[in-house]
N, C-alpha and C positions, 0 to 999 in steps of 0.2 A: 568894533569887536562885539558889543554889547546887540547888535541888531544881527551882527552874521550868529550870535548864540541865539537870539529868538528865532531867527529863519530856519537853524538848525534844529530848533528843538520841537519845530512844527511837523518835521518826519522821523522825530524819537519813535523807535519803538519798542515793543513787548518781547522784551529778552527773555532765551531761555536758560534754562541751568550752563552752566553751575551760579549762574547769579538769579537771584529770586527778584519777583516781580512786586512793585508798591507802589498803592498809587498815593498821586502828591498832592493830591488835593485840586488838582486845577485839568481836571481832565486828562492828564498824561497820565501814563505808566515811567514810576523812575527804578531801575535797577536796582540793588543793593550790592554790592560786591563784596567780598570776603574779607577786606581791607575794611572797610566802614565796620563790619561785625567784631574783629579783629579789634578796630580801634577801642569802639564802644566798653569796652569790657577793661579798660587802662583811665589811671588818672593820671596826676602826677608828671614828676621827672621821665618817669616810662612812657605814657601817653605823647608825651610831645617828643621825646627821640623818633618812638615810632610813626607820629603823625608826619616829622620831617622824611623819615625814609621810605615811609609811603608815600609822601607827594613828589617827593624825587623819583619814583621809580614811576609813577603815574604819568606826572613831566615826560619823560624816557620816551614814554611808551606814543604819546602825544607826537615827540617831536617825529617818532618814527611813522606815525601813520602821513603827517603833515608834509616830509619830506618825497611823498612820492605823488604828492599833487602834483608838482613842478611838471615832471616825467609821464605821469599820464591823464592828467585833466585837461578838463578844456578851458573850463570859466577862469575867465579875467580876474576877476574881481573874489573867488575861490582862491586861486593863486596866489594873489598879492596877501587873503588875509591869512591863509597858511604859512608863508614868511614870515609875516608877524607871530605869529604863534609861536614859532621855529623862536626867532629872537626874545619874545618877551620869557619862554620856556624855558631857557637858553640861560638868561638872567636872573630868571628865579630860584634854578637850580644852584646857580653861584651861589645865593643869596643861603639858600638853604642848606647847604655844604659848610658856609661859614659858621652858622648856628653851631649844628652840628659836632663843628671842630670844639668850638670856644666852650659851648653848655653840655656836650655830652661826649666827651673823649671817648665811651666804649660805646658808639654806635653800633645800631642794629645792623646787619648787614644783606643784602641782594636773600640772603636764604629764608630771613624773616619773612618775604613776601609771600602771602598764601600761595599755593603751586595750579588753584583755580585761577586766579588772577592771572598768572604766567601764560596761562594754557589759553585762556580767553584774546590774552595780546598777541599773543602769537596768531592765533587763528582768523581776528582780525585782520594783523598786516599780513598774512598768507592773503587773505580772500582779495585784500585791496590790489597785491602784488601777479594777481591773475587778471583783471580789469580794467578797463583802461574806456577813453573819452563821457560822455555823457553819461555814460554808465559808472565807472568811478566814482565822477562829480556827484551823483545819486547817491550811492555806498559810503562814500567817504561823509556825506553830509550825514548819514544817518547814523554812520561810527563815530563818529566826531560829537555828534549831538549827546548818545549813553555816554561816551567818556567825560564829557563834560559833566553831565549832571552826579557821575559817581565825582569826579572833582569837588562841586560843590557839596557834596552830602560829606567828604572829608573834610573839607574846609570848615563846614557850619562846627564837625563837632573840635575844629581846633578853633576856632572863636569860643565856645562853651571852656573847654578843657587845658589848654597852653598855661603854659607857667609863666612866659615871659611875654610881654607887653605886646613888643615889636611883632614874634607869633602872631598872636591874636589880631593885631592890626592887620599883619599879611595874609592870615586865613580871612581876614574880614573883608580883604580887597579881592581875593578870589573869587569870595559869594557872588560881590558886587559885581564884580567883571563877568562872570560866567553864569552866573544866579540868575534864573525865568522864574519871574511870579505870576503866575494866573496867564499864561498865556502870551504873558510881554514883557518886554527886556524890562529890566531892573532900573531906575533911577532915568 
């Protein structure tokens, strides 16, 4: 997973609005999404409700663009790690739903999510849902790859900001798993 996110993040590119452009210090452009901005501005009991229901609907968005690999890519080896997404997504969602219940009975909910963020996933799986063989496999690496990196820009700030342990460890294994430093996978 960790090398299909550096192959991916070698055709990141320079998104336009409504997400602003920043670079990361390692020669990429990484997005910023209205979620990350959103966050930033929360500490506390509220920062981490809302980190979980942002990464839940992130997950969402993830598992949707991942399931039409199957259906219109080509690559093998694209395929198989989209499945895994789909599953590991899939699981963390669970994980992240339990949170949720147990430490924040009045979750935020689906309308919390900035309405940019909405409008961006949607026009993603629109454009992926018009596309299809080699071409897809192109598009979907290069949608895969910004989504990833606003993941980890959510993630770093729920390792800084989570009130609970377990958070923090799980934002910390996001970094890890989807995290590109300088140009090459993490660890």
């Amino acid at each position: 997973m960790k090398m299909l996110c550096w192959i991916l993040s070698l055709v990141l590119f320079t998104v336009a609005s409504p997400l602003e452009a920043a670079p990361a210090g390692n020669g990429l452009v990484v997005a910023v999404d209205p979620m990350v901005k959103d966050l930033e501005g929360r500490q506390g009991e509220d920062f981490e409700a809302m980190f979980l229901s942002f990464l839940i609907h992130h997950h969402r968005a993830g598992i949707r663009m991942a399931t039409l690999v199957a259906e219109r890519g080509v690559d093998a080896e694209l395929k198989l790690e989209a499945e895994k997404l789909i599953a590991t997504n899939n699981r963390e969602i669970e994980q992240m739903n339990q949170w949720l219940e147990q430490w924040h009975p009045r979750k935020p909910g689906e309308d919390m999510i900035p309405q940019a963020t909405k409008e961006k996933d949607l026009e993603m799986i629109a454009e992926l849902e018009k596309t299809r063989d080699a071409k897809f496999d192109k598009l979907f690496a290069a949608f895969i790859a910004e989504h990833q990196s606003i993941g980890v820009q959510i993630a770093q700030l729920g390792v800084e900001r989570a009130v609970h342990e377990e958070v923090k460890a799980f934002a910390a294994r996001v970094v890890d798993l989807q995290g590109v430093t300088k140009g090459k996978p993490t660890k």
